[in-house]
N, C-alpha and C positions, 0 to 999 in steps of 0.2 A: 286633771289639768283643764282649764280653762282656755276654749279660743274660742269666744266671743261667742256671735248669736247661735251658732252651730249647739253649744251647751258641752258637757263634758265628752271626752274622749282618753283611750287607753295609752297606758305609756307599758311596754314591755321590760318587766323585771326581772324575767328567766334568766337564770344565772351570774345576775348582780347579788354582792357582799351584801347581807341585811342581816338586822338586829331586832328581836321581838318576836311576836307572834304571826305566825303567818293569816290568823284569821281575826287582826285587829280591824276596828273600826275604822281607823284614820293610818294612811299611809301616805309617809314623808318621804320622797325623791330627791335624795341630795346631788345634783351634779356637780362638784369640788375637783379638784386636785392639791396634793400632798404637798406641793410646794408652795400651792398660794396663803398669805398668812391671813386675810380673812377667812378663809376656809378653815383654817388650824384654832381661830378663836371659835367660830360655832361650833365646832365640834363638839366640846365636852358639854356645850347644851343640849344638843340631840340627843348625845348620850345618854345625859340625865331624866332626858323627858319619856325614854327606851325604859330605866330601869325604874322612874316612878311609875312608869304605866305598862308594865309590861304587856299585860293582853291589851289593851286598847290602842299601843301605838307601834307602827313597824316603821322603823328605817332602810332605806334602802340607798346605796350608793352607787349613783352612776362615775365614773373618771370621766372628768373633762378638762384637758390638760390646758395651761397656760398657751405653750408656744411649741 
């Protein structure tokens, strides 16, 4: 994750749902919620990008609810 001039920084995935290899190269942080419907259209992209690439790419979801 990016915040600015500072350069990269950790985002905690311990015990977030995730899909893939734990020791992919690129790790994807979805913050979504189940009922938003943009969130329900990328999904089955991520998905896909999960089982084309399985060791190179990890999904992880965090819940971040509408309201």
């Amino acid at each position: 994750m990016w915040n600015g001039s500072r350069g990269p920084s950790s985002i905690v995935t311990g015990g977030s749902p995730e899909l893939g290899s734990p020791d992919a190269i690129v790790t994807i942080v979805e913050w979504a919620d189940f009922e938003c419907p943009f969130c329900r259209l990328v999904s089955p992209i991520l998905d896909d990008l999960v089982h084309r690439f399985p060791t190179h790419v990890r999904l992880v979801y965090k819940f971040y609810p509408l309201g």
